[in-house]
DRENDRENDREN-501321 format. One line per 8 residues: number of its first residue (from 1); for each residue x, y negated, z of N, C-alpha, C, O. Coordinates in steps of 0.2 Angstrom, whole numbers, m for minus. Last residue first. Example, Ala and Ser with C-alpha at 12.3 -4.5 7.8 and 13.67 -1.06 7.14 Angstrom:
2> 64/11/35/68/5/36/64/0/39/67/m6/40  66/28/39/62/22/39/66/16/39/71/17/42
END
This chain:
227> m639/m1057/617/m636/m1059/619/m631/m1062/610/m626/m1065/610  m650/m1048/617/m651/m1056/618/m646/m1059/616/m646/m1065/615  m642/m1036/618/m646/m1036/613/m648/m1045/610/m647/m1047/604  m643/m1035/633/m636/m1034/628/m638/m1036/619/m634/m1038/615  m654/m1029/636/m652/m1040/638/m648/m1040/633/m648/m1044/629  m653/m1015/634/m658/m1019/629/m657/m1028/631/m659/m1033/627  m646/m1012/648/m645/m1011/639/m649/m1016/634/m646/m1019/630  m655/m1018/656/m649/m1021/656/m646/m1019/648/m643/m1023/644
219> m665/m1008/655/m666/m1017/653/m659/m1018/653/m658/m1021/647  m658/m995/657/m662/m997/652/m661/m1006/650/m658/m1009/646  m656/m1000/671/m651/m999/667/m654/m998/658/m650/m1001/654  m669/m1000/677/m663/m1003/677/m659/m1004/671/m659/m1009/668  m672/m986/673/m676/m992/671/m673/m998/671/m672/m1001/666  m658/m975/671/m665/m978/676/m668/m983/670/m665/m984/665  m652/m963/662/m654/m971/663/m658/m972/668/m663/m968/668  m644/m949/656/m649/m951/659/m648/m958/661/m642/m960/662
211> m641/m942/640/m639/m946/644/m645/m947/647/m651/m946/644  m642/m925/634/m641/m933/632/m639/m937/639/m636/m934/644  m636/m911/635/m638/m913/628/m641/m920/627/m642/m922/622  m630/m905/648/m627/m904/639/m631/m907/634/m630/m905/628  m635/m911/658/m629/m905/657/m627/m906/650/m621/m908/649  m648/m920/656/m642/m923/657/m633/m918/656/m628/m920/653  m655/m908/653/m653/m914/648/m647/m916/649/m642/m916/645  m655/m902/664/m655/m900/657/m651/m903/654/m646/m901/652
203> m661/m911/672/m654/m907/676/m652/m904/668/m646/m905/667  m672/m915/669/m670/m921/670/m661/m917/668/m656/m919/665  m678/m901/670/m679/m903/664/m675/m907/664/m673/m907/658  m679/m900/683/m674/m895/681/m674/m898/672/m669/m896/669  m687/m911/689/m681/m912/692/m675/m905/686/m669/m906/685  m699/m906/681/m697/m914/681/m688/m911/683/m684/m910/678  m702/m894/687/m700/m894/682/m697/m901/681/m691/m900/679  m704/m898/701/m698/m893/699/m696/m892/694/m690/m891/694
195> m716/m904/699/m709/m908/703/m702/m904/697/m699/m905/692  m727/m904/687/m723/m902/692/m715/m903/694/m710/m903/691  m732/m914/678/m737/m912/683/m731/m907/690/m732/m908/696  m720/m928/676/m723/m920/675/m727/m918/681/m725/m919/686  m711/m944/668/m716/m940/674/m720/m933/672/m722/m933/666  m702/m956/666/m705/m950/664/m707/m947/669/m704/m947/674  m696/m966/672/m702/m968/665/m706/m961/663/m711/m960/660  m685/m963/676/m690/m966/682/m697/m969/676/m702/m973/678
187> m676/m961/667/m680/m954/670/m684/m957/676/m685/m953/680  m675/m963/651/m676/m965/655/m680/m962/662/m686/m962/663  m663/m953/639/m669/m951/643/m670/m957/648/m664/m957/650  m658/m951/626/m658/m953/631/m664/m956/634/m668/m960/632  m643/m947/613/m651/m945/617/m652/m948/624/m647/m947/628  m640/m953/601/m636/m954/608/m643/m954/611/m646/m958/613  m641/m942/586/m642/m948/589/m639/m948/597/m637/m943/599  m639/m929/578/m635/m932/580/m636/m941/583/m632/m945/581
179> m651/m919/579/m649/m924/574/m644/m928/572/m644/m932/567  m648/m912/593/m648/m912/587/m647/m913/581/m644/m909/578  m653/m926/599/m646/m923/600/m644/m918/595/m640/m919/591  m665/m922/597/m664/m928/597/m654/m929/595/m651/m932/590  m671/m911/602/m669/m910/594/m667/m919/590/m668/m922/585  m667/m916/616/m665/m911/612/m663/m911/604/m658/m911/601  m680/m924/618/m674/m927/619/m667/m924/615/m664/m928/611  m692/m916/613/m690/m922/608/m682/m926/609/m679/m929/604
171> m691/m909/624/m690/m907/618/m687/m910/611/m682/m908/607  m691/m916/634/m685/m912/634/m685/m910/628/m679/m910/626  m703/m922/631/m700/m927/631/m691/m923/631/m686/m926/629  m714/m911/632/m710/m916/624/m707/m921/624/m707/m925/620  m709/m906/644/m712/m900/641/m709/m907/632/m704/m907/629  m702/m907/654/m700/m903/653/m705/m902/645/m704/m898/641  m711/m923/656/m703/m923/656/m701/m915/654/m696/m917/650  m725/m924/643/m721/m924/651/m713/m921/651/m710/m917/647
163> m721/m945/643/m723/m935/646/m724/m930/642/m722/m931/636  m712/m960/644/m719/m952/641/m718/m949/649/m716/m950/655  m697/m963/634/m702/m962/640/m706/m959/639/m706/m956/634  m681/m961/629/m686/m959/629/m690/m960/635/m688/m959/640  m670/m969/616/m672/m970/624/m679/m968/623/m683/m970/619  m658/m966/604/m665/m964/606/m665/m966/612/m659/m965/615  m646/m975/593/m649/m971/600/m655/m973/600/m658/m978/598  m646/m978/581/m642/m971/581/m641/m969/590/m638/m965/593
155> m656/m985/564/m653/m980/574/m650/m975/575/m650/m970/572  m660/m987/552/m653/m987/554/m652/m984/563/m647/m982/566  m672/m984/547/m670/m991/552/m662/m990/555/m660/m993/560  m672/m976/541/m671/m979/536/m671/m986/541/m669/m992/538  m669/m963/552/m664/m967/547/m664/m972/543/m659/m975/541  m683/m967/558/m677/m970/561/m671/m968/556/m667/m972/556  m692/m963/547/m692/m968/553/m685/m970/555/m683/m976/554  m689/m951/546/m689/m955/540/m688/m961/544/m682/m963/545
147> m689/m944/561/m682/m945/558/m683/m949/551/m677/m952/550  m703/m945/559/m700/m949/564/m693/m951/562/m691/m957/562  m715/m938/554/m710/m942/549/m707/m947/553/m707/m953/551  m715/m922/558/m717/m929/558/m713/m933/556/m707/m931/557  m714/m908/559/m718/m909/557/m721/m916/557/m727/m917/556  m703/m912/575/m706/m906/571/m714/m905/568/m719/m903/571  m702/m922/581/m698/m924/577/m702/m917/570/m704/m917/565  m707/m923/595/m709/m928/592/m707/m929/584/m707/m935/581
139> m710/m906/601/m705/m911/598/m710/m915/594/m716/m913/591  m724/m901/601/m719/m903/607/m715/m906/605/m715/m911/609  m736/m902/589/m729/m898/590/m727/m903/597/m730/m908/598  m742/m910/581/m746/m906/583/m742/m901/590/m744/m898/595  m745/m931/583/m740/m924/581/m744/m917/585/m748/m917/589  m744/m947/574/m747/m940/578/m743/m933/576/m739/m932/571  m736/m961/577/m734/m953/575/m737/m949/577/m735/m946/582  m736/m977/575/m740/m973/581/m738/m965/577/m743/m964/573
131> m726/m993/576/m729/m986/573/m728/m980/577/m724/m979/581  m733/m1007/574/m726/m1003/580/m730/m996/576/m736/m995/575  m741/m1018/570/m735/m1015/567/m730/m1011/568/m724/m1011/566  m749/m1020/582/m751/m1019/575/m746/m1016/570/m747/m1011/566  m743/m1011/598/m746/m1019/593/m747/m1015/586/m747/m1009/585  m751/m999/607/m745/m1003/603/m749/m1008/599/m755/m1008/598  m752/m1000/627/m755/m1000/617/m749/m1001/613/m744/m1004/615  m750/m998/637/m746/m997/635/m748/m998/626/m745/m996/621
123> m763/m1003/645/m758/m1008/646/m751/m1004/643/m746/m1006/646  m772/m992/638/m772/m999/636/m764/m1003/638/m760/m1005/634  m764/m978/633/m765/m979/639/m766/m988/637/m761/m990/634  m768/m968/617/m764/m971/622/m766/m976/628/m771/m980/626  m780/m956/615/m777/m962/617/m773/m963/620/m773/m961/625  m786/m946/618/m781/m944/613/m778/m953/613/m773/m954/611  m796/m946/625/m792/m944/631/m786/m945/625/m781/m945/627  m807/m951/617/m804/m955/622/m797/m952/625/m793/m957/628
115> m807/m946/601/m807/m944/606/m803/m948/613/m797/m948/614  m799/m947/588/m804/m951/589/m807/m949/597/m812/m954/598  m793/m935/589/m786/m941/585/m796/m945/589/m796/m943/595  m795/m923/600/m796/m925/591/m794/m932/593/m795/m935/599  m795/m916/613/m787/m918/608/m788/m922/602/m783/m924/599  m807/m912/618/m801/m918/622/m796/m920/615/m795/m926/613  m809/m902/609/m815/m909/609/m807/m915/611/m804/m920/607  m801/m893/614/m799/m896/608/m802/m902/605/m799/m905/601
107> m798/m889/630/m803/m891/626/m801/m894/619/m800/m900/620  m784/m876/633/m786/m883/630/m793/m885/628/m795/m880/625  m775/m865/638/m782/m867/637/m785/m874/634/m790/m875/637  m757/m858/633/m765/m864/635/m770/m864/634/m772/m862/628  m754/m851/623/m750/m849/631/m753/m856/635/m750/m858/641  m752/m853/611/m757/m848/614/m757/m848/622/m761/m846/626  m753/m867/604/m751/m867/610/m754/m858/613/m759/m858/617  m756/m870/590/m752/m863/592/m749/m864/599/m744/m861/600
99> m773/m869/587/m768/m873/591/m763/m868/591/m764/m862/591  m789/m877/577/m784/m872/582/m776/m874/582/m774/m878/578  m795/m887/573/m798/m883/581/m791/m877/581/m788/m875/586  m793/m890/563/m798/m885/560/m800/m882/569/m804/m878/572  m787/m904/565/m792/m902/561/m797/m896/564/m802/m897/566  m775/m901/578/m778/m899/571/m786/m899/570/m790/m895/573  m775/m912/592/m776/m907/589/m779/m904/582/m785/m906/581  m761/m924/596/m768/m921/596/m769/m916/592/m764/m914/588
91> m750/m932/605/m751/m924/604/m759/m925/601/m763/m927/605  m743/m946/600/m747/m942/602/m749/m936/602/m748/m934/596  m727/m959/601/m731/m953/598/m737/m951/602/m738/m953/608  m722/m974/594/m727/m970/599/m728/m961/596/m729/m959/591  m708/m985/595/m711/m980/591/m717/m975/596/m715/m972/602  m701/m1000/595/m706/m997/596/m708/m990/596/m713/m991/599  m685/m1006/588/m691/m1004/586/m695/m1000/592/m691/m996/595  m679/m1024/596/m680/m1015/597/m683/m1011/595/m687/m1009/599
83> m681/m1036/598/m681/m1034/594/m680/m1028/592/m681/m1026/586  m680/m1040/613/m675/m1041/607/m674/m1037/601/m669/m1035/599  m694/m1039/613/m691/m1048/615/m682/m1046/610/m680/m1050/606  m696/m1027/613/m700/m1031/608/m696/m1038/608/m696/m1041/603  m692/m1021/624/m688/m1019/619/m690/m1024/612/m686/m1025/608  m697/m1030/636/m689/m1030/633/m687/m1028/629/m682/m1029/627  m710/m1021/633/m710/m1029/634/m700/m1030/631/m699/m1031/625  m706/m1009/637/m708/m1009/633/m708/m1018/628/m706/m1019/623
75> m703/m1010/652/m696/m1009/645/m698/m1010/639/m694/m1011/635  m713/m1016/656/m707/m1018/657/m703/m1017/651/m700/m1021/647  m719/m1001/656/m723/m1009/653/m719/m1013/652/m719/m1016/646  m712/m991/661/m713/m993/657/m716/m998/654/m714/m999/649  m715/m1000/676/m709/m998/674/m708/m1000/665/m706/m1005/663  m729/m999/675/m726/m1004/677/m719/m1003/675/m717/m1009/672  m729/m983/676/m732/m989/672/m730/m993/670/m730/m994/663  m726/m973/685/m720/m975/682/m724/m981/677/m720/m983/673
67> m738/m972/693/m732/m973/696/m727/m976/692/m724/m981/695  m744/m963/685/m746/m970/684/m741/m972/688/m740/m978/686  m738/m951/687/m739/m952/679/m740/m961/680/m737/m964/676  m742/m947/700/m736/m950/698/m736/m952/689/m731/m955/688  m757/m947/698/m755/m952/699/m747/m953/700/m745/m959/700  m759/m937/684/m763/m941/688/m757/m946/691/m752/m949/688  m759/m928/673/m752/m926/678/m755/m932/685/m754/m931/691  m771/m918/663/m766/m923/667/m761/m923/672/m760/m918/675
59> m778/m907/657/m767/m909/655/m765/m916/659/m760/m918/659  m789/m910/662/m786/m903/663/m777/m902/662/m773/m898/665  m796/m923/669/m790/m922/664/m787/m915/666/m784/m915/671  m806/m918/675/m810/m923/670/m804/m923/665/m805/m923/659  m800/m908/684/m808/m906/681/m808/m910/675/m810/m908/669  m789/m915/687/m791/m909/685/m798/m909/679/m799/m910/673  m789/m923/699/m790/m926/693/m792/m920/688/m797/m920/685  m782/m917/711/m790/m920/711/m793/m920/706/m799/m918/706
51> m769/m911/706/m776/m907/707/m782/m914/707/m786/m914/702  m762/m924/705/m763/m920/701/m769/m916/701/m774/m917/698  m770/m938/712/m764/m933/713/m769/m929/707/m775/m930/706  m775/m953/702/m775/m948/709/m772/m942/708/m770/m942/702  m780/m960/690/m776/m961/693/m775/m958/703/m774/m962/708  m781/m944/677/m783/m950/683/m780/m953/687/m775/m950/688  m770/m944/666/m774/m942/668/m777/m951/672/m777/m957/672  m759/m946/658/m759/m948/661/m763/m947/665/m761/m948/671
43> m765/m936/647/m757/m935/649/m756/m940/655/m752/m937/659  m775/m941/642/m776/m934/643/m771/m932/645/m771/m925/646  m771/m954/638/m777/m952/644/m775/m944/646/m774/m943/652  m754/m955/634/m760/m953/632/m764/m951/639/m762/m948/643  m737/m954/629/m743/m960/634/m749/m961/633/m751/m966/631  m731/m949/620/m738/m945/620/m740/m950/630/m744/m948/635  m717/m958/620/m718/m950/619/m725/m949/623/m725/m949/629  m709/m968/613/m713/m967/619/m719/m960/617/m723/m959/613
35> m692/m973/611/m699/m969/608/m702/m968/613/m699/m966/618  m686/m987/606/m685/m985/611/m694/m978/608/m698/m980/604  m669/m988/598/m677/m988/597/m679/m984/603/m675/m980/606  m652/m997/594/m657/m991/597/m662/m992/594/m663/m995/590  m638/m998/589/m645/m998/586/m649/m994/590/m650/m988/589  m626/m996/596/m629/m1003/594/m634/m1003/589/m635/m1008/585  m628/m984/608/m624/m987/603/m628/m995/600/m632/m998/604  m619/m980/624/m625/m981/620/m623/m982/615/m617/m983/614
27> m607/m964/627/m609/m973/627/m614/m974/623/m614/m970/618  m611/m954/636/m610/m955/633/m610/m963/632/m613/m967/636  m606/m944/652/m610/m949/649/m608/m953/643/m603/m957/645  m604/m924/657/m600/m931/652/m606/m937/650/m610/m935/646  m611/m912/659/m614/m921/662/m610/m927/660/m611/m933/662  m599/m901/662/m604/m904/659/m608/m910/663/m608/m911/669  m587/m894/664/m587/m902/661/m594/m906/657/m594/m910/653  m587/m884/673/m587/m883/665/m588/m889/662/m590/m890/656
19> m583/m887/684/m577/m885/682/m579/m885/674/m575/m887/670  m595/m896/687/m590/m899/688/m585/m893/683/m583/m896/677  m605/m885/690/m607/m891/683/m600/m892/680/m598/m891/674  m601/m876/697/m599/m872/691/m602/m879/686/m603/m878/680  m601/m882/707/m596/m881/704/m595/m878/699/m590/m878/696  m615/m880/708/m614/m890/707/m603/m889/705/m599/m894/703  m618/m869/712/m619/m871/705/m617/m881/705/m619/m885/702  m612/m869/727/m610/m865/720/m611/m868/712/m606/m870/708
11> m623/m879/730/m615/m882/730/m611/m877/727/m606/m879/725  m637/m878/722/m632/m873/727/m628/m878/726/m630/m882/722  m652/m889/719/m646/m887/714/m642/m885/722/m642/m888/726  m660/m894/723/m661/m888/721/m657/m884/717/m657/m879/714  m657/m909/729/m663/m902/734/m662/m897/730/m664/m892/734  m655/m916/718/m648/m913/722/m652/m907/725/m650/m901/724  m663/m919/707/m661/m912/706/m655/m910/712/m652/m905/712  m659/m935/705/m666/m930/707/m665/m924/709/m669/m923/714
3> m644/m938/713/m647/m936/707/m654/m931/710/m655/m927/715  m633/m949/719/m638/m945/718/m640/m944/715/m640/m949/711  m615/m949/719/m621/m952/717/m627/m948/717/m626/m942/716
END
């Protein structure tokens, strides 16, 4: 089967996945939610290659970010038809301007909660009653009232989309698994400014800490739901 990560992964190390038994796939469960992780202007950027977009989105990822869209609109659409809670999050920036990203330059203007770039992308909005999680942190879980969220709705699998794939989607995936949920990543939904990260973050997850999905296969999980 292929996998995003075959170009860079040795046929040494594709032995040492095999002997150590990692990439076991887990079975879904019968409560999901699907969380959409920081589908934000300032994350999506322009819709043009990474560099061109720069200047106007410094954190965007540009046009493979808008690549997967259509996709996520889709699953977005199916998870509401069967009743699947929604969940958004946003990165924006504290009040006072400061960040504990030290290891970034940021415009902080870009990040404030009222701020265009801090929006979620129109053809991904949430409705009125789908709950939107600003967050300061990379995990969607650290310092936000997500886990109140999904224990008091009973879930016991996460499907993640967003951006960007190594940075709060791996994150969020992780301390996802952590918590004991069936972590899982749709990985034709998620997108990063750099290949190599995307492909080593996707190879992460999948190794030891949740499940990978196409969009495909997402929809077919959530038909199951109709039924």
């Amino acid at each position: 089967m292929h996998q995003q990560w075959d170009d860079i992964v040795s046929e040494k190390e594709r032995e040492i996945i095999r002997k150590g038994g990692y990439g076991n796939r887990k079975d879904l469960g019968r409560k999901p939610a699907l969380i959409v992780i920081d589908a934000q202007y300032n994350f999506f950027g322009d819709r043009s290659p990474t560099l061109e977009q720069m200047e106007k989105y410094p954190t965007g990822v540009g046009s493979k970010a808008w690549e997967s869209l259509d996709k996520s609109v889709s699953l977005i659409k199916a998870a509401r038809i069967a009743k699947i809670p929604v969940i958004y999050t946003r990165y924006v920036a504290q009040k006072s301007g400061r960040s504990h990203e030290s290891k970034m330059k940021r415009d902080h203007a870009k990040f404030q909660p009222e701020s265009k770039g801090s929006q979620i992308v129109k053809e991904m909005a949430p409705m009125g009653d789908e709950v939107v999680i600003d967050k300061q942190y990379a995990s969607a879980f650290f310092g936000t009232s997500l886990i109140n969220h999904l224990v008091s709705g009973g879930a016991d699998t996460l499907l993640f989309i967003g951006g960007t794939t190594s940075g709060c989607v791996r994150t969020s995936a992780i301390d996802a698994s952590n918590y004991g949920f069936n972590s899982v990543i749709v990985e034709d939904c998620v997108f990063d400014r750099l290949e190599v990260s995307h492909k080593v973050a996707l190879l992460d997850v999948w190794m030891k800490y949740g499940t990978l999905v196409t969009h495909e296969q997402a929809l077919d999980y959530f038909n199951t739901f109709l039924r």
